[in-house]
Residue frames as a rotation matrix with the C-alpha (Angstrom) as fourth column:
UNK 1
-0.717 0.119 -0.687 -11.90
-0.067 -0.993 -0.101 -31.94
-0.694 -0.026 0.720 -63.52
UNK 2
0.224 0.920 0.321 -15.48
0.586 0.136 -0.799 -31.37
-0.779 0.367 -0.508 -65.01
UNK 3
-0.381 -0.042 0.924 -15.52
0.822 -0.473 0.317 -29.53
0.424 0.880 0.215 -68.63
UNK 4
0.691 0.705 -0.158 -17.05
0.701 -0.601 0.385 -26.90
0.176 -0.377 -0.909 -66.90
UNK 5
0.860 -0.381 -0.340 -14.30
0.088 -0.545 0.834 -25.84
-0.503 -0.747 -0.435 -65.03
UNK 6
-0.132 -0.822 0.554 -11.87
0.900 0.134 0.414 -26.56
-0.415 0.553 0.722 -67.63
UNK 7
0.257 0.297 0.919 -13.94
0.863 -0.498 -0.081 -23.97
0.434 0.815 -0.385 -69.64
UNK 8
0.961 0.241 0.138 -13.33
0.120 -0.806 0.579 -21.49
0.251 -0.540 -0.803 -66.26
UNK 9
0.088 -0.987 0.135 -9.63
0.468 0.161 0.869 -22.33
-0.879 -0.013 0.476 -66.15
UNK 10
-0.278 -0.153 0.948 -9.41
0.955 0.065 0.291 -21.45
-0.106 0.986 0.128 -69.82
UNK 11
0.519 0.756 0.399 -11.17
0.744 -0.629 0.223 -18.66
0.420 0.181 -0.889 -69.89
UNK 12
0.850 -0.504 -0.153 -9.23
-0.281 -0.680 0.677 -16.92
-0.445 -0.532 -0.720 -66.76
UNK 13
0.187 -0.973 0.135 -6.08
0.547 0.217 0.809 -17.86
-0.816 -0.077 0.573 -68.79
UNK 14
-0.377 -0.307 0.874 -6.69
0.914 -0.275 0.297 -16.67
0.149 0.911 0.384 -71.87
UNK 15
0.805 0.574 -0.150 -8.49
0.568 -0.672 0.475 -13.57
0.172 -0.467 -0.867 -70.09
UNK 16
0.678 -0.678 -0.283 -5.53
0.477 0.113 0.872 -13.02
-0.559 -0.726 0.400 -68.44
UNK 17
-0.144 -0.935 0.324 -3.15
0.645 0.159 0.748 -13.16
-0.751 0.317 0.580 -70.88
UNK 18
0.078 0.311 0.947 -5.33
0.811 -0.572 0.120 -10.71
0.579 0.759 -0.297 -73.61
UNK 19
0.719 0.378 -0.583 -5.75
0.695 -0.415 0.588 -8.65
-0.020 -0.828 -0.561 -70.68
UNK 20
0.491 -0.726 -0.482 -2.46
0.066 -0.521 0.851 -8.09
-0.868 -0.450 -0.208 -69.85
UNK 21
-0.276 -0.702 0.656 -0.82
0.893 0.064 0.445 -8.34
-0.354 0.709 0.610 -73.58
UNK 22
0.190 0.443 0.876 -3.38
0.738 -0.653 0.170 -5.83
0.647 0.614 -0.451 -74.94
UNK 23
0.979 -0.186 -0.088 -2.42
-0.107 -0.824 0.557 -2.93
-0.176 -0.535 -0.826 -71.69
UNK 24
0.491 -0.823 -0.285 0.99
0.405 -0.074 0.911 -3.59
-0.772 -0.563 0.297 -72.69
UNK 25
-0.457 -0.271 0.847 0.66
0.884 -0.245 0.399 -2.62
0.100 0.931 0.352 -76.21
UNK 26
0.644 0.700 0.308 -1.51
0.672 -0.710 0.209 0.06
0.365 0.072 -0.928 -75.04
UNK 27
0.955 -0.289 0.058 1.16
-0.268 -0.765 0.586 1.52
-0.125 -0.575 -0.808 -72.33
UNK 28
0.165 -0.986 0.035 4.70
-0.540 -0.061 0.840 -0.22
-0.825 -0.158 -0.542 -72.93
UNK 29
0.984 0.104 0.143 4.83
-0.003 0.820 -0.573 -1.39
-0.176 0.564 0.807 -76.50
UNK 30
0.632 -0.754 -0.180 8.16
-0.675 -0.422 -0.605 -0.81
0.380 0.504 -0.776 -76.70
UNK 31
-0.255 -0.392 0.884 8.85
-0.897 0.437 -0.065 -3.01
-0.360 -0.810 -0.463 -73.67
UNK 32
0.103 0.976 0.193 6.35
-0.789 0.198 -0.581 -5.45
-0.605 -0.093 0.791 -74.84
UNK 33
0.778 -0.129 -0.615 7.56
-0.572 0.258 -0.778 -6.13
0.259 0.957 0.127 -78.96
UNK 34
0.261 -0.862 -0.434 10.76
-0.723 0.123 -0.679 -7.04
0.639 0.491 -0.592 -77.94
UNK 35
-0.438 -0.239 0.867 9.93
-0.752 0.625 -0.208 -10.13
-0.492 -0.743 -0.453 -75.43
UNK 36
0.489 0.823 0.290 7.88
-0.100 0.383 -0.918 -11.09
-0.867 0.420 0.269 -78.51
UNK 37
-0.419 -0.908 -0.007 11.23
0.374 -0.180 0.910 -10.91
-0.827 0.378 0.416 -80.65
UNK 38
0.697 0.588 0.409 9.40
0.717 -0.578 -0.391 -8.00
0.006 0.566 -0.825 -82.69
UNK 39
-0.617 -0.774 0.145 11.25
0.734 -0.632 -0.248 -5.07
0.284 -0.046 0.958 -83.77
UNK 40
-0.217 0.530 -0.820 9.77
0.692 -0.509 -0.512 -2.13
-0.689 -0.678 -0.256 -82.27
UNK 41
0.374 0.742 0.557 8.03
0.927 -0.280 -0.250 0.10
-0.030 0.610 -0.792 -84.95
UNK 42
-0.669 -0.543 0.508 8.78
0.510 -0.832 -0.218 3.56
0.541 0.113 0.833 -85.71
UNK 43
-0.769 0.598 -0.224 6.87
0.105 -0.227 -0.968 6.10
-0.630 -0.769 0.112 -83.06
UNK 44
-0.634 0.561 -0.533 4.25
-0.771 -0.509 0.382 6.72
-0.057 0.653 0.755 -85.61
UNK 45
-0.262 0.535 -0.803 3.36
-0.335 0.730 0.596 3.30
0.905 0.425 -0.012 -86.39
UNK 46
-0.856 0.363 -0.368 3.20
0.517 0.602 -0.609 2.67
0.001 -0.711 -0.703 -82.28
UNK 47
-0.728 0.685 -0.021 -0.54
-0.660 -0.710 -0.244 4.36
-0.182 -0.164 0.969 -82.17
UNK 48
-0.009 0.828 -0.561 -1.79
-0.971 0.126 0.202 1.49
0.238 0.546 0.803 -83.92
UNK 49
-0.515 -0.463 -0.722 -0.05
0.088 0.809 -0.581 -1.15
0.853 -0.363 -0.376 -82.31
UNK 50
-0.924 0.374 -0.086 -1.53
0.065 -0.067 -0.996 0.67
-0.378 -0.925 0.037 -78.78
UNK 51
-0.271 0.931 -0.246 -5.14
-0.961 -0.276 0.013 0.94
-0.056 0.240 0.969 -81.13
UNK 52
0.234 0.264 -0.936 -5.01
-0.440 0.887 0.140 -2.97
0.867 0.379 0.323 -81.73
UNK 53
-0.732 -0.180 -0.657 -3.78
0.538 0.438 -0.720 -3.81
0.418 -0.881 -0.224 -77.70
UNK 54
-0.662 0.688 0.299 -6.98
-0.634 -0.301 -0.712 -1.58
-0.400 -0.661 0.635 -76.46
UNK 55
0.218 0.957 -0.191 -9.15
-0.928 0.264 0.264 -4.22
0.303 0.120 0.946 -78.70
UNK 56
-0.245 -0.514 -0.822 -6.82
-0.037 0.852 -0.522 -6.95
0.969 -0.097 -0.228 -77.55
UNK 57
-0.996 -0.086 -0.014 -7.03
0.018 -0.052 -0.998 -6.01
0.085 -0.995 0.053 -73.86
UNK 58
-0.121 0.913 0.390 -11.44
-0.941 0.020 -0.339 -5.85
-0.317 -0.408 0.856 -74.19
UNK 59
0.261 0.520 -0.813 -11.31
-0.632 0.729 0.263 -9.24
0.729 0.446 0.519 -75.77
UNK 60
-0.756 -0.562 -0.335 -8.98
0.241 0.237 -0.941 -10.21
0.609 -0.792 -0.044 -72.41
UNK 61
-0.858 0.285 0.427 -11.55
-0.458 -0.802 -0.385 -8.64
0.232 -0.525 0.819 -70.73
UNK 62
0.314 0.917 -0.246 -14.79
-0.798 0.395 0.455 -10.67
0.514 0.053 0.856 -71.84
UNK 63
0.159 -0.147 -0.976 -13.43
0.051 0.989 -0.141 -13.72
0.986 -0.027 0.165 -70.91
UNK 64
-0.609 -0.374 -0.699 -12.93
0.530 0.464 -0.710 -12.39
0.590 -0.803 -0.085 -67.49
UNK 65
-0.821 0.492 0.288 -15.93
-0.570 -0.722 -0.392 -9.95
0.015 -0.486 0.874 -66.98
UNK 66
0.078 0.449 -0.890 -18.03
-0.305 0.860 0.408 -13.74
0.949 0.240 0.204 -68.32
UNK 67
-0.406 -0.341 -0.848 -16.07
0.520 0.677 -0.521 -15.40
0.751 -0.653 -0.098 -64.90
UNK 68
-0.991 -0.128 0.029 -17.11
0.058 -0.631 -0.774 -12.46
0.117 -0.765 0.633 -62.87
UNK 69
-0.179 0.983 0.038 -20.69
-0.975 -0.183 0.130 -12.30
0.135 -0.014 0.991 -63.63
UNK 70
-0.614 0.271 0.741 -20.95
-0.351 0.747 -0.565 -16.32
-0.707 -0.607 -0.364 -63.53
UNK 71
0.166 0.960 -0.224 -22.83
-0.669 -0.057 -0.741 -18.72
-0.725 0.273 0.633 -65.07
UNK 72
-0.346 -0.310 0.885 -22.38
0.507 0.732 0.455 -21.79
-0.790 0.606 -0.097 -67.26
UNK 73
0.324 0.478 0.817 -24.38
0.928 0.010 -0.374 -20.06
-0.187 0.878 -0.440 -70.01
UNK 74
0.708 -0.634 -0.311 -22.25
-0.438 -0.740 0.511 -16.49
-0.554 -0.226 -0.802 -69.22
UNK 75
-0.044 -0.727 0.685 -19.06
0.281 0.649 0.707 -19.26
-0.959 0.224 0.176 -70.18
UNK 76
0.022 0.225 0.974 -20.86
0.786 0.598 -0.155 -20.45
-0.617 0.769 -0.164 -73.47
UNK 77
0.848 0.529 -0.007 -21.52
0.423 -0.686 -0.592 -17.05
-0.318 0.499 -0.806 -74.74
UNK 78
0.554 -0.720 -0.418 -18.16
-0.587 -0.693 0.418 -15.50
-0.591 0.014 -0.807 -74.25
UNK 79
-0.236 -0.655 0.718 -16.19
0.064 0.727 0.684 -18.90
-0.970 0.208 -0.130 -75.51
UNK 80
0.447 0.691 0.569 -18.90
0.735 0.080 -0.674 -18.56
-0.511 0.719 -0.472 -78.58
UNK 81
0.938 0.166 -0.304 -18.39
0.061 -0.943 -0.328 -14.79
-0.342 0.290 -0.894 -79.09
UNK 82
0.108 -0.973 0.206 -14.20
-0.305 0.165 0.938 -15.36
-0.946 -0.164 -0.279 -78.70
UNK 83
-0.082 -0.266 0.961 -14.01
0.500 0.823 0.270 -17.97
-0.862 0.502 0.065 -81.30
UNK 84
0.577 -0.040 0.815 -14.51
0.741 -0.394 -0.544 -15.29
0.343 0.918 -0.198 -84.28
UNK 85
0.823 -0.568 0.027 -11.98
-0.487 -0.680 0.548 -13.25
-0.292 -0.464 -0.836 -82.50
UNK 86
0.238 -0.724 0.647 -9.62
-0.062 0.654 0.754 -16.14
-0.969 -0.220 0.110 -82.52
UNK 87
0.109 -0.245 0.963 -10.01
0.848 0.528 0.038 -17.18
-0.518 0.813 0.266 -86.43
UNK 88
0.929 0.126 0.348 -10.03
0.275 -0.863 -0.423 -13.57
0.247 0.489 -0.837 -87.46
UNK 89
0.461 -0.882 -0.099 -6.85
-0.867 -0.471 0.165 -12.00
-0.192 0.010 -0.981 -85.87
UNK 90
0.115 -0.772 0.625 -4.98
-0.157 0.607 0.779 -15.79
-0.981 -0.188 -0.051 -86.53
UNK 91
0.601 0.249 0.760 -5.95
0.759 0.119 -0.640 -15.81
-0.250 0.961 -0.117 -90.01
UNK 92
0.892 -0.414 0.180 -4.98
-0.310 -0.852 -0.421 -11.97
0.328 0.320 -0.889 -90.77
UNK 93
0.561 -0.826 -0.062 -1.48
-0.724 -0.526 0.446 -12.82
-0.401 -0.205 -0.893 -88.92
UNK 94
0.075 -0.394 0.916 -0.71
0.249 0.897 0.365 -16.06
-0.966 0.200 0.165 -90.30
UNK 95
0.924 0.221 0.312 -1.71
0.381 -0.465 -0.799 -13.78
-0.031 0.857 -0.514 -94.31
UNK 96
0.991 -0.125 -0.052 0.19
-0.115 -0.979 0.171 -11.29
-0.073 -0.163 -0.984 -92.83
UNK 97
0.401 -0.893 0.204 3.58
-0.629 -0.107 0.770 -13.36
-0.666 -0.437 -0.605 -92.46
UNK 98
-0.085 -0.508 0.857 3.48
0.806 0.470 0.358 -15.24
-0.585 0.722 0.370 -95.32
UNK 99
0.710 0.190 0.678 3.25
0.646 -0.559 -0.520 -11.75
0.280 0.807 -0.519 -97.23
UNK 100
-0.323 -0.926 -0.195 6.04
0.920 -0.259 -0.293 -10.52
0.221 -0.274 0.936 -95.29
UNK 101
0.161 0.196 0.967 3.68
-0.197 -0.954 0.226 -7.16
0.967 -0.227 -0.115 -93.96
UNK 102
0.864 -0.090 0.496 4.93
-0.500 -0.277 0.820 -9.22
0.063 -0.957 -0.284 -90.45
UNK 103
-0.378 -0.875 -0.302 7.85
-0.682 0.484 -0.548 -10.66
0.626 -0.001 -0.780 -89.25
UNK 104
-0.225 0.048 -0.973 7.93
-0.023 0.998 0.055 -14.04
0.974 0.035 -0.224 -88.48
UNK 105
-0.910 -0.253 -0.328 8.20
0.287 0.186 -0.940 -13.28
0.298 -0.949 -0.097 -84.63
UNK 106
-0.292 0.913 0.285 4.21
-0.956 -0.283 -0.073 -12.12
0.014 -0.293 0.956 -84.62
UNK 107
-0.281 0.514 -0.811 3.53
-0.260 0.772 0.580 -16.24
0.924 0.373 -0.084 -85.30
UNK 108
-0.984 0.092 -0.154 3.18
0.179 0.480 -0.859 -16.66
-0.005 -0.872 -0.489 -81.34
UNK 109
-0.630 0.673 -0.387 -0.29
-0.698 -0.710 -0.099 -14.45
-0.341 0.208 0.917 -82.36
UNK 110
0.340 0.897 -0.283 -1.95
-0.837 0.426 0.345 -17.28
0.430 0.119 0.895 -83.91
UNK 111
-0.696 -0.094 -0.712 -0.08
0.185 0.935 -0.304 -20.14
0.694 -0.343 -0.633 -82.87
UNK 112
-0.970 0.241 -0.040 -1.83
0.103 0.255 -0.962 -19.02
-0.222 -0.937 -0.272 -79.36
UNK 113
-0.311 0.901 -0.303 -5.07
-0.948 -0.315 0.037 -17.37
-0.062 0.298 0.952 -81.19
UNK 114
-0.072 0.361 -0.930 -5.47
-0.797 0.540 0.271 -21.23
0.600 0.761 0.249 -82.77
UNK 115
-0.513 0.012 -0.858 -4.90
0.504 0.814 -0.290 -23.26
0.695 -0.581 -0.424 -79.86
UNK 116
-0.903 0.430 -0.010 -6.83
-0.322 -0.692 -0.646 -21.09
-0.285 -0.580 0.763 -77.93
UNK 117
-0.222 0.890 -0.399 -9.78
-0.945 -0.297 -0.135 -21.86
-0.239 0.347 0.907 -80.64
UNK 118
-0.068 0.159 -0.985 -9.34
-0.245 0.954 0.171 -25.37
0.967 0.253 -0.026 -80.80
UNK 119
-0.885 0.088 -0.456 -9.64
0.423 0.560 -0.713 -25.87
0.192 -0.824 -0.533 -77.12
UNK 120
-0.771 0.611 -0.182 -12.89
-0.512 -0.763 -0.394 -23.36
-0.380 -0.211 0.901 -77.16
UNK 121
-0.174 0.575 -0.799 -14.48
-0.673 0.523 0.523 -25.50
0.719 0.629 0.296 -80.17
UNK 122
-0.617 0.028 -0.786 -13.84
0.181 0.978 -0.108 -28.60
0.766 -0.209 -0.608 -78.27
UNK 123
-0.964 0.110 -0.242 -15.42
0.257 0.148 -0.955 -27.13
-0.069 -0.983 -0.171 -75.22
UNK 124
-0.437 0.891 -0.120 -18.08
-0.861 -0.453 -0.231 -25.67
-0.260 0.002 0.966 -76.57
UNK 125
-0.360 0.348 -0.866 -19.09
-0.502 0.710 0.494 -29.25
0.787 0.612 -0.081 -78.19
UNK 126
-0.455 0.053 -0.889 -19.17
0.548 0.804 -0.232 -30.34
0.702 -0.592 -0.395 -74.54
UNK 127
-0.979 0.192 0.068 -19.93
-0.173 -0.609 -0.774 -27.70
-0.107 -0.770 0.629 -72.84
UNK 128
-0.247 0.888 0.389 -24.64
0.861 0.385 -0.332 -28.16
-0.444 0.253 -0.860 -72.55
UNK 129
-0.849 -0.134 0.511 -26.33
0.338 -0.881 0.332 -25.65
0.406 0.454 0.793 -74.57
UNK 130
-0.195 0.940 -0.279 -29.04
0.440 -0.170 -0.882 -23.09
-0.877 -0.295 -0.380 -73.85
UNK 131
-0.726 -0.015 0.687 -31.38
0.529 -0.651 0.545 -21.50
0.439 0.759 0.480 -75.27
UNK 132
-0.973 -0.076 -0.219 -32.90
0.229 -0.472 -0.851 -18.71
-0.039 -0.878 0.477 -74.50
UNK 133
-0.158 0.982 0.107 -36.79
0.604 0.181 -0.776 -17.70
-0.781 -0.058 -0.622 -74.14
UNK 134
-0.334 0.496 0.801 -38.98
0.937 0.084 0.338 -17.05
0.101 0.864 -0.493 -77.01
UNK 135
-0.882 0.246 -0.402 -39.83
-0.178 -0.964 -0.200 -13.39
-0.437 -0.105 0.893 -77.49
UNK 136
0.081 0.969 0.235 -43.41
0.471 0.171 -0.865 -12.59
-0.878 0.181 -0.443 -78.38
């Protein structure tokens, strides 16, 4: 398998999986927290849980509206753009549980955010770059 396609595997997985985590905090977090051994919030506090799974579910999205449109340099951009997604929400949740504002059961959040961004880095090192044309 060419790095390429690794990068298009990847992508539709982790696509996938933001996709569908981030509509399930949007429409069933209740269902959702507790396969993630989260307690389920009070109803108040779900709004913001379903306000952070609608930016989860567009970040699921790039990675698979990238595959749809095509394009080795499509790939690069989205894997690029991702990769301050990744170190941002794994950072804040990895803060977040050693300050006890989560429980411990949010650590799947970066564990996947970080292996997610180490296999992105690595591809992007391999992956060719472009650039694009000079503007006047």
């Amino acid at each position: 398998m060419n790095v390429t396609r690794f990068g298009q595997l990847l992508s539709l997985a982790a696509g996938l999986l933001d996709f569908g985590t981030g509509l399930g905090l949007v429409f069933l977090p209740t269902q959702i927290l507790p396969l993630m051994h989260v307690p389920v919030p009070p109803y108040d506090a779900l709004i913001f849980l379903r306000f952070v799974g609608a930016f989860v579910a567009a970040v699921g999205a790039c990675y698979l509206w990238a595959l749809l449109l095509g394009g080795a340099e499509r790939l690069r951009s989205c894997l690029e753009f991702t990769v301050l997604f990744r170190l941002s929400a794994g950072v804040f949740c990895i803060v977040a549980i050693a300050r006890n504002w989560l429980v411990v059961g949010w650590i799947s959040v970066p564990a996947t955010d970080f292996i997610l961004l180490a296999l992105q880095l690595w591809l992007l090192a391999k992956l060719p770059s472009y650039e694009s044309p000079k503007s006047l």
